[in-house]
Backbone bond lengths (Angstrom), bond angles and torsions (degrees), N, CA, C in turn:
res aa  C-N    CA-C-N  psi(-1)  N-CA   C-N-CA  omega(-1)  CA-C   N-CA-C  phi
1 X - - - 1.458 - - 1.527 109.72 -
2 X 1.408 118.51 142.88 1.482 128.52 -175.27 1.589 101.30 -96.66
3 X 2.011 105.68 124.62 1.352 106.75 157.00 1.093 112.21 -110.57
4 X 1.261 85.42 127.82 1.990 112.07 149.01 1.593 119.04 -95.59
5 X 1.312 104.71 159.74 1.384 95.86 172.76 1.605 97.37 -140.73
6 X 1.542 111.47 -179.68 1.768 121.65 -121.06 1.630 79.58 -131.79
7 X 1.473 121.49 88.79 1.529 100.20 179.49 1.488 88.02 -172.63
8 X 1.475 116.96 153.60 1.462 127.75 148.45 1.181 111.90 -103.00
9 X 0.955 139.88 22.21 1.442 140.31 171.31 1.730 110.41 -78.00
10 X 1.429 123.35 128.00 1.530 94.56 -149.24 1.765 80.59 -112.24
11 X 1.801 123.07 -20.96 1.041 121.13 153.71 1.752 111.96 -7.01
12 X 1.725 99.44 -89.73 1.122 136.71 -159.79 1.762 104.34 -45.97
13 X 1.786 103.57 -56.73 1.659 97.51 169.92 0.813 138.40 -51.01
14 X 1.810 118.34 -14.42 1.285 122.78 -155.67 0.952 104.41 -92.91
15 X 1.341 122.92 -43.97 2.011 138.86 145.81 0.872 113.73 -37.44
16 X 0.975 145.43 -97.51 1.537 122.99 166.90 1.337 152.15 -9.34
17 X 1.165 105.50 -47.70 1.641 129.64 154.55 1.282 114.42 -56.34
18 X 1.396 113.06 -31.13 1.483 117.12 -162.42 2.093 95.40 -78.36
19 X 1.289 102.19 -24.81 1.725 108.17 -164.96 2.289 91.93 -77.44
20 X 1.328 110.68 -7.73 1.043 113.01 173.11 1.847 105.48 47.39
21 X 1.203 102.25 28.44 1.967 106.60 143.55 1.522 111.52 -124.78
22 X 1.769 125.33 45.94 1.056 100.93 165.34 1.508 111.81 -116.02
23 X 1.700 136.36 137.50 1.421 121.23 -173.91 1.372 121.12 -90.21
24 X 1.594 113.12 -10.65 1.480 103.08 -156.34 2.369 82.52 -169.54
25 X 1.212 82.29 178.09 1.427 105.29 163.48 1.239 116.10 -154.08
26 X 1.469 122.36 163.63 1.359 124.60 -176.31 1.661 101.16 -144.05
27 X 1.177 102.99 162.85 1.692 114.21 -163.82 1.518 107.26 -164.62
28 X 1.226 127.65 155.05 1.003 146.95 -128.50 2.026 122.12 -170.88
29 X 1.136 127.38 129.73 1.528 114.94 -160.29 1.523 97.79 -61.66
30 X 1.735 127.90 -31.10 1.582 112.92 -155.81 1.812 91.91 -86.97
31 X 1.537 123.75 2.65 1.372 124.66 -149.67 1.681 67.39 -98.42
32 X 0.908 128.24 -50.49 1.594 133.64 -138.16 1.831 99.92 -90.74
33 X 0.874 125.62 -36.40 1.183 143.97 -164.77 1.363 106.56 -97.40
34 X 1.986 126.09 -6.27 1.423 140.02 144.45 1.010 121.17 -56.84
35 X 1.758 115.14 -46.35 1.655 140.40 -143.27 2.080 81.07 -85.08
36 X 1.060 119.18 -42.50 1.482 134.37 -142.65 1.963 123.73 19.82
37 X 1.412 75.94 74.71 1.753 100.71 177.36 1.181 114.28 -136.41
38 X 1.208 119.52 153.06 1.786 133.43 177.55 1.683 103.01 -35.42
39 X 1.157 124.46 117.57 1.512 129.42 167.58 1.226 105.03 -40.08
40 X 1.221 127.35 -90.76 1.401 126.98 -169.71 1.482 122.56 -52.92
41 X 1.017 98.46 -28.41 1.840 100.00 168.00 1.633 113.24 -68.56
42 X 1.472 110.55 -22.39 1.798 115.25 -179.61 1.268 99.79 -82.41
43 X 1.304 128.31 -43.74 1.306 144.49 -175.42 1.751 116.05 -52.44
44 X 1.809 113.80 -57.93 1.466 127.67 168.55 1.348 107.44 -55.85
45 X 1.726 125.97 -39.26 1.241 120.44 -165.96 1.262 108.61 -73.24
46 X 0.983 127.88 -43.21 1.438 150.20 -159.13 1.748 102.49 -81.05
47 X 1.098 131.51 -34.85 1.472 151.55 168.51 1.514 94.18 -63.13
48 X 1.244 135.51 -55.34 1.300 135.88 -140.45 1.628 85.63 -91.51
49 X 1.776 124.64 -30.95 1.149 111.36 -144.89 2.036 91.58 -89.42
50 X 1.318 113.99 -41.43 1.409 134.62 -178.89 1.435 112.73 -98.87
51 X 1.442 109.31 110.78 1.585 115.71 156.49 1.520 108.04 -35.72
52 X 1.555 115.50 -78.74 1.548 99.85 -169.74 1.344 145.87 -75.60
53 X 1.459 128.30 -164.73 1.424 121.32 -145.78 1.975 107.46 -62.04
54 X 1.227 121.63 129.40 1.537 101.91 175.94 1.272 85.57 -125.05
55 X 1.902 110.96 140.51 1.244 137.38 -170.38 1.534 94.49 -74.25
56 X 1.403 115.56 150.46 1.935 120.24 171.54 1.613 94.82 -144.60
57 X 0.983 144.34 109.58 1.443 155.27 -139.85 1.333 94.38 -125.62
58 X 1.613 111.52 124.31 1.642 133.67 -175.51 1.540 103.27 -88.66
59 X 1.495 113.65 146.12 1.317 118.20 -152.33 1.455 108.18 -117.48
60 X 1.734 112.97 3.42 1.523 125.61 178.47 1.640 93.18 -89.56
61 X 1.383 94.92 -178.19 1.563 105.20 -177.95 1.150 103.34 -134.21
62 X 1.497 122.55 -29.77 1.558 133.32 -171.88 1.558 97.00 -78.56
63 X 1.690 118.20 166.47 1.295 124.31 178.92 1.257 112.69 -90.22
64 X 1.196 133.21 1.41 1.665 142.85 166.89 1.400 113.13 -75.60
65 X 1.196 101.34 -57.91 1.445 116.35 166.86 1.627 134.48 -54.18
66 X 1.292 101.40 -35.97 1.863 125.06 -158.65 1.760 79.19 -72.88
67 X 1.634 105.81 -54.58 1.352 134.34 -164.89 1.697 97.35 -33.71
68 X 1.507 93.00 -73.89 1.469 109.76 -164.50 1.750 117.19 -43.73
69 X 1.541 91.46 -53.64 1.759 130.28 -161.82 1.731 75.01 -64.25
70 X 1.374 129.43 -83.22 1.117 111.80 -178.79 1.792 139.24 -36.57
71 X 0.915 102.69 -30.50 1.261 107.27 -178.64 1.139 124.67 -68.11
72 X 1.686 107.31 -28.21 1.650 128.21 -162.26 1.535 79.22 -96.76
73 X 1.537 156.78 -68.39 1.110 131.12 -176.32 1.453 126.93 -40.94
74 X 1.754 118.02 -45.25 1.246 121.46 179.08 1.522 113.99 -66.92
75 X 1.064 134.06 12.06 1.328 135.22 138.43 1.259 144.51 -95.95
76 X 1.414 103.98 1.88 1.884 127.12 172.82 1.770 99.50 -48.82
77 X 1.825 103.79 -65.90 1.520 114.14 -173.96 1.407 94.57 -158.70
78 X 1.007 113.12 172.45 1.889 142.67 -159.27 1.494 93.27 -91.59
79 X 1.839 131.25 -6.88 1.186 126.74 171.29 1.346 121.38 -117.29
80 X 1.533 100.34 29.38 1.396 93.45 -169.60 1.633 94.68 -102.62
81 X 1.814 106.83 144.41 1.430 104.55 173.18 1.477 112.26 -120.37
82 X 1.361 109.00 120.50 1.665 112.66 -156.99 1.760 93.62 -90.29
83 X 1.478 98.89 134.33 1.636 120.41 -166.72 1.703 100.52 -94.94
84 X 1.034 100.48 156.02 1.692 95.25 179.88 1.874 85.22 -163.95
85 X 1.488 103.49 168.75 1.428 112.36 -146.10 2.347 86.56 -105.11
86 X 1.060 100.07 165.00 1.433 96.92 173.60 1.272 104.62 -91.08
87 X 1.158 112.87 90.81 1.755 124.56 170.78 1.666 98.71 -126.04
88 X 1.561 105.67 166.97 1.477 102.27 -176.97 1.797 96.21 -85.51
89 X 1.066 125.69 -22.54 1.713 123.79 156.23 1.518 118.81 -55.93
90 X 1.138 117.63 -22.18 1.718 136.99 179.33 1.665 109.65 -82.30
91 X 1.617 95.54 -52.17 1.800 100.88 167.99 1.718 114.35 -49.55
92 X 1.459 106.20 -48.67 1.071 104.23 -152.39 1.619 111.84 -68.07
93 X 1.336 88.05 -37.32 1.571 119.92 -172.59 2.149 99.48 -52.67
94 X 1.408 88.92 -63.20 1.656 106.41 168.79 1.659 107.37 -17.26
95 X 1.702 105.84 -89.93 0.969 126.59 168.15 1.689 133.95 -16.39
96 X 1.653 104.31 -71.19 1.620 97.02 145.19 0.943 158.64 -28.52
97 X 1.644 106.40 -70.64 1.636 128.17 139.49 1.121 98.90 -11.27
98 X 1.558 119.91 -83.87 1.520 117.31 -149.11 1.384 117.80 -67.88
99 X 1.463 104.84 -29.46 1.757 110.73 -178.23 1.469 96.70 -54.79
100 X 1.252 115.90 -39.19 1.599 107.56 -153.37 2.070 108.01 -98.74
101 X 1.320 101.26 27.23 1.244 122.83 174.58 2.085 126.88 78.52
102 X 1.331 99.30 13.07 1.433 101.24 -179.02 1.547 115.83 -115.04
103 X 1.430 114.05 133.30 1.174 132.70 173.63 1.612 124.51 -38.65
104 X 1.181 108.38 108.27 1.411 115.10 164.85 1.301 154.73 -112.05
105 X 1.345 131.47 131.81 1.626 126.82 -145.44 1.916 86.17 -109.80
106 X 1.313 121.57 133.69 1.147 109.09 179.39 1.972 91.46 -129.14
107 X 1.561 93.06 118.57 1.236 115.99 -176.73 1.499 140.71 -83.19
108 X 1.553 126.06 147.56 1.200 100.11 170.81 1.560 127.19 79.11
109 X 1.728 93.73 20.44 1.498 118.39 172.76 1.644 113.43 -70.82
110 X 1.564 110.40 157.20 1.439 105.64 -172.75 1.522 94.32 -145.24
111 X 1.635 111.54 -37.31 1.533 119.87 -156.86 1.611 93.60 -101.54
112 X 1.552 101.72 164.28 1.460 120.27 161.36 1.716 92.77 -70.56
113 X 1.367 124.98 -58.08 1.175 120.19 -155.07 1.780 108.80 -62.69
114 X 1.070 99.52 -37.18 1.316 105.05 -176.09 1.780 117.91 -49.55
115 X 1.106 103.49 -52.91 1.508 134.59 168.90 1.726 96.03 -42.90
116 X 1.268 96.10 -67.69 1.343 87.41 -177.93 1.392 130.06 -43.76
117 X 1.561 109.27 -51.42 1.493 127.74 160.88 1.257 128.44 -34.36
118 X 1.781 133.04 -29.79 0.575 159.48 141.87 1.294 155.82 -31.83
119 X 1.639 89.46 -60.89 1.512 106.80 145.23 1.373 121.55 -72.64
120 X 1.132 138.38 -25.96 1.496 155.62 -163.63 1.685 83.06 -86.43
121 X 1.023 125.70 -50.89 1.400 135.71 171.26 1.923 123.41 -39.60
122 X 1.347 85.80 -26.82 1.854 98.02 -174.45 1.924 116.90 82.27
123 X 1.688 90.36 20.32 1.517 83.60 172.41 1.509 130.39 -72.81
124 X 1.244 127.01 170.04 1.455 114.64 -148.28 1.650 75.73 -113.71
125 X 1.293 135.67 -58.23 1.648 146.49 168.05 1.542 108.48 -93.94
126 X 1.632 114.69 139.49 1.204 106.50 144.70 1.751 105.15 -133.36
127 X 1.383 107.87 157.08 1.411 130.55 -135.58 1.962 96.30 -104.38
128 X 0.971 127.91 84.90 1.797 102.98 -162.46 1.733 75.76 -98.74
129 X 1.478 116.61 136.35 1.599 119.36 173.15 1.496 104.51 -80.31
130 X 1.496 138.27 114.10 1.118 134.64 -174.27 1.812 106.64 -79.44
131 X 1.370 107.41 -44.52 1.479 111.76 -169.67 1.503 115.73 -58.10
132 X 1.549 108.20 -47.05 1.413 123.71 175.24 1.439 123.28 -44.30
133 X 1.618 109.75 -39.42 1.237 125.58 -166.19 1.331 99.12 -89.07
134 X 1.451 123.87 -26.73 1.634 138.18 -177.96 2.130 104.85 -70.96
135 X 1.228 76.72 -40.00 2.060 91.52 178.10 1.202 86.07 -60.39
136 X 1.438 147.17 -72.05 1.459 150.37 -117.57 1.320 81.81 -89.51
137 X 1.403 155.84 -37.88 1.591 149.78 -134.24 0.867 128.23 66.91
138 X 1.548 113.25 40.51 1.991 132.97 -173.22 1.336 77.94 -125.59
139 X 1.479 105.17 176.40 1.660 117.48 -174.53 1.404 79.55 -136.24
140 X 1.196 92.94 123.56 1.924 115.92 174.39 1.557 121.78 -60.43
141 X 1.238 94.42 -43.26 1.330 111.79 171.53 1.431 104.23 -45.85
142 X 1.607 114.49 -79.00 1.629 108.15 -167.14 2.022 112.67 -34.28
143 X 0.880 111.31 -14.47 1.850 114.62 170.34 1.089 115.02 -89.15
144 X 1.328 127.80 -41.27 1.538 100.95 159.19 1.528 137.52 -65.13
145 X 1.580 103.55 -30.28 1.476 120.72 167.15 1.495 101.62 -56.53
146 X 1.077 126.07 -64.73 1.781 119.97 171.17 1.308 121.06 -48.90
147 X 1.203 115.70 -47.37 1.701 117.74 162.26 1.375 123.92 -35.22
148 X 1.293 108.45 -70.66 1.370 116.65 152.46 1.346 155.27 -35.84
149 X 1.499 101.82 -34.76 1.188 104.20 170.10 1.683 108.00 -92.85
150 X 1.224 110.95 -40.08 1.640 105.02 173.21 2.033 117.08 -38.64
151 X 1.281 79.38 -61.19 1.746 91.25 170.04 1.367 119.35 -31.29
152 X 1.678 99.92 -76.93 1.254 91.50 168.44 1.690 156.89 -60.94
153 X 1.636 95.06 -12.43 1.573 103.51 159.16 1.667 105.00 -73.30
154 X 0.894 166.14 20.93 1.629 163.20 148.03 1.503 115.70 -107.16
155 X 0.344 164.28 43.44 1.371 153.11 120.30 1.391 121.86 66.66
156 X 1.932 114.63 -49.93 1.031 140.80 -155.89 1.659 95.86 -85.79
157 X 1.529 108.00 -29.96 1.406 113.60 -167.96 1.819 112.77 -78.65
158 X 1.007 118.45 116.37 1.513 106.10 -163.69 1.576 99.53 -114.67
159 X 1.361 128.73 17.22 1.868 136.30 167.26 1.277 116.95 -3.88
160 X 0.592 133.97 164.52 2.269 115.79 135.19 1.570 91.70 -130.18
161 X 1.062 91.73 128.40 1.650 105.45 176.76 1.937 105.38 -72.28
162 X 1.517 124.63 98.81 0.997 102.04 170.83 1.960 109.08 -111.18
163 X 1.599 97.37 135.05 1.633 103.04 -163.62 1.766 94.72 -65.47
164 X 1.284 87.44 161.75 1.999 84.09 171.86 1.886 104.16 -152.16
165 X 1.337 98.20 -167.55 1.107 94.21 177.73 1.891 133.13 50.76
166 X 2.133 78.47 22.77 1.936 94.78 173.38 1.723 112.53 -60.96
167 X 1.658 88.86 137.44 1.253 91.96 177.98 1.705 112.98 -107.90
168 X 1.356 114.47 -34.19 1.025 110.22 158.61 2.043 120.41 -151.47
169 X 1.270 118.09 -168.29 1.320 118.18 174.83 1.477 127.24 -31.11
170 X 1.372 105.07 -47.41 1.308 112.17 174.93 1.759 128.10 -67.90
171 X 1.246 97.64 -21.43 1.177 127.41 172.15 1.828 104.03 -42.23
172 X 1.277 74.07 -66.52 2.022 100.57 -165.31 1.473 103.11 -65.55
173 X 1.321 137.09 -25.94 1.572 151.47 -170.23 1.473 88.75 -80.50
174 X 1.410 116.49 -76.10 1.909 110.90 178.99 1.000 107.64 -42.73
175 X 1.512 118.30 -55.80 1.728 78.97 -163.69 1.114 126.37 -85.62
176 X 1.340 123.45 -19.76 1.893 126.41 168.76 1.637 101.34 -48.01
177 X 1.568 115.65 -33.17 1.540 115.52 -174.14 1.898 95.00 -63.60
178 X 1.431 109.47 -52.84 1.550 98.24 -165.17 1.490 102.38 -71.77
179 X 0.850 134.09 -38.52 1.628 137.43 172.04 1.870 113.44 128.02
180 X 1.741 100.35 49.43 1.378 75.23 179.62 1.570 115.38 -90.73
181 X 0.895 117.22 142.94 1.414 126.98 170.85 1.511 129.46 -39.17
182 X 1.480 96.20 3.38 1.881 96.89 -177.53 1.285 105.62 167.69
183 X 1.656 132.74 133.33 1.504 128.02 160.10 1.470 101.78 -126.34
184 X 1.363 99.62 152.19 1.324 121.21 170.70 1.620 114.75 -97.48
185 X 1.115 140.43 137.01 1.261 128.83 165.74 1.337 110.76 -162.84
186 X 1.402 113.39 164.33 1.758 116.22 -167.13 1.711 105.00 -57.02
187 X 1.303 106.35 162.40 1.287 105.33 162.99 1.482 148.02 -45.77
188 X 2.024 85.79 -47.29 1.578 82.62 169.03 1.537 117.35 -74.99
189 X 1.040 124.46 -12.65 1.736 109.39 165.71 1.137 133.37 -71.39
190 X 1.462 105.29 -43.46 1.629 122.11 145.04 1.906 114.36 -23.42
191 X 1.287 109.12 -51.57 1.210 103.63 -149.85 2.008 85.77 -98.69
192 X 1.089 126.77 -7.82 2.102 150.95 -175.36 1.591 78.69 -79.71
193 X 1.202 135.61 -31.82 1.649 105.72 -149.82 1.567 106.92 -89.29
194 X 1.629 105.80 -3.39 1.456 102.81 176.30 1.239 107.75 -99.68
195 X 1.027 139.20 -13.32 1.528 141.07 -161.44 1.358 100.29 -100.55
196 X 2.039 114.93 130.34 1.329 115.88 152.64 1.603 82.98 -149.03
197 X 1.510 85.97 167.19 1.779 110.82 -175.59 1.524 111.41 -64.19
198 X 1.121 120.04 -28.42 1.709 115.82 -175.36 1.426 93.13 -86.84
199 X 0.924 155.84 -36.23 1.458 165.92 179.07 1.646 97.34 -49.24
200 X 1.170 99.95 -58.61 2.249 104.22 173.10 0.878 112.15 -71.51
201 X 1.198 125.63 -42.66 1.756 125.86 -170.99 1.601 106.68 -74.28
202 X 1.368 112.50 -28.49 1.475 115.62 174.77 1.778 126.07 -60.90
203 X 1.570 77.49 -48.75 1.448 96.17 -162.68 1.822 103.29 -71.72
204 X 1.046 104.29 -33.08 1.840 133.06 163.18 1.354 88.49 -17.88
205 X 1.610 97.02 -90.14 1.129 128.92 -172.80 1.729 123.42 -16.04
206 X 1.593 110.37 -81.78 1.367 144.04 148.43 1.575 113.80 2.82
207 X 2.171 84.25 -70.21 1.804 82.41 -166.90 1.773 104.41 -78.51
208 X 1.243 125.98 -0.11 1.246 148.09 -141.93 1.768 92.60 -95.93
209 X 1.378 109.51 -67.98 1.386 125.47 146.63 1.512 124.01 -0.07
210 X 1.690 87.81 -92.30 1.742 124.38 -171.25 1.610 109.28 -57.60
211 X 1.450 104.47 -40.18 1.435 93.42 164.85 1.611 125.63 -89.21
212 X 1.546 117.13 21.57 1.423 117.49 156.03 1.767 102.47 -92.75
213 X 1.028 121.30 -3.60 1.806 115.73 -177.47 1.667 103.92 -92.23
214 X 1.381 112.36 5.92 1.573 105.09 -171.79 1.608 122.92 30.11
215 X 1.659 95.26 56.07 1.778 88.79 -166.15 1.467 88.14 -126.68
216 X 1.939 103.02 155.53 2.515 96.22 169.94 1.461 63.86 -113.53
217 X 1.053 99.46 171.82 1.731 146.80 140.69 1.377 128.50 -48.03
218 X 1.928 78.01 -78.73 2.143 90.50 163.25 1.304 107.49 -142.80
């Protein structure tokens, strides 16, 4: 499974990137509007810092607009994947986009059907928010498991299901278990997925050991 993580903080990517397991980033207007810097300047930096796809999310709603707003991102860098919201102006928008060769994150999924729509759409990602749907008293999860399996009966449908809207560790365990193709999640979880307590207490242990042998290495 491919991580991305969910941030304009370009600090934060750069660290991350640097551990050379990160594939992508994703971003968002309230993510961007934290950072409080020129969009497209967060957007180029962030391109320059990560080979893979990083989401840049259009701020129209209409398909004239989505059109435009998209277009002006898909020329930042050759990795930028312009996000658009699941509206039937969002489909359409999708669709274009994609005919005309640029990557698309289609956002703000809730339904199996929608997903479906989506892909039928020519999206390159679609986004099902697991946490959101977990707030509401749905289990997020069961949508990617539906995501997934729809997908995979077609053939024709080539999506990548990436989960979003991680809330925590466990999060990221389901869905690599159902098979989605990619999560996004904040940094600090990103950085939670290596850490457990027997892992410290072990390692404790070890150097705890090694320095009763009065021995270096080098």
């Amino acid at each position: 499974m491919k991580f991305f993580v969910d941030t304009a903080d370009v600090a934060e990517i750069k660290e991350l990137a640097a551990t050379g397991l990160l594939d992508g980033v994703t971003t968002n207007p309230s993510l961007v509007a934290k950072a409080k810097r020129d969009f497209k300047a967060i957007i180029a930096e962030i391109c320059a810092i990560v080979a893979g796809p990083v989401s840049a999310e259009v701020a129209a709603t209409d398909l004239e607009g989505m059109l435009r707003e998209g277009r002006a991102l898909a020329k930042i860098a050759k990795n930028v994947t312009v996000k658009v919201p699941l509206t039937w102006e969002g489909l359409k928008a999708c669709r274009a986009l994609s005919a005309e060769g640029t990557m698309v994150n289609v956002t703000l999924c809730f339904s199996a059907n929608q997903a479906l729509l989506a892909a039928k759409a020519g999206a390159t990602f679609i986004s099902p928010f697991i946490g959101r749907l977990d707030d509401a008293g749905a289990d997020g999860m069961d949508l990617v498991r539906e995501i997934r399996s729809i997908y995979d009966n077609y053939s024709e449908l080539n999506t990548q299901v990436l989960a979003a809207s991680i809330r925590n560790v466990l999060h990221v365990t389901q869905a690599a278990m159902i098979g989605a193709d990619a999560a996004t999640m904040p940094p600090a979880i990103l950085r939670a997925l290596v850490q457990h307590p027997l892992t410290d207490r072990g390692l404790d242990l070890f150097l705890a050991d090694w320095k009763k042998t009065g021995q270096k290495i080098a």
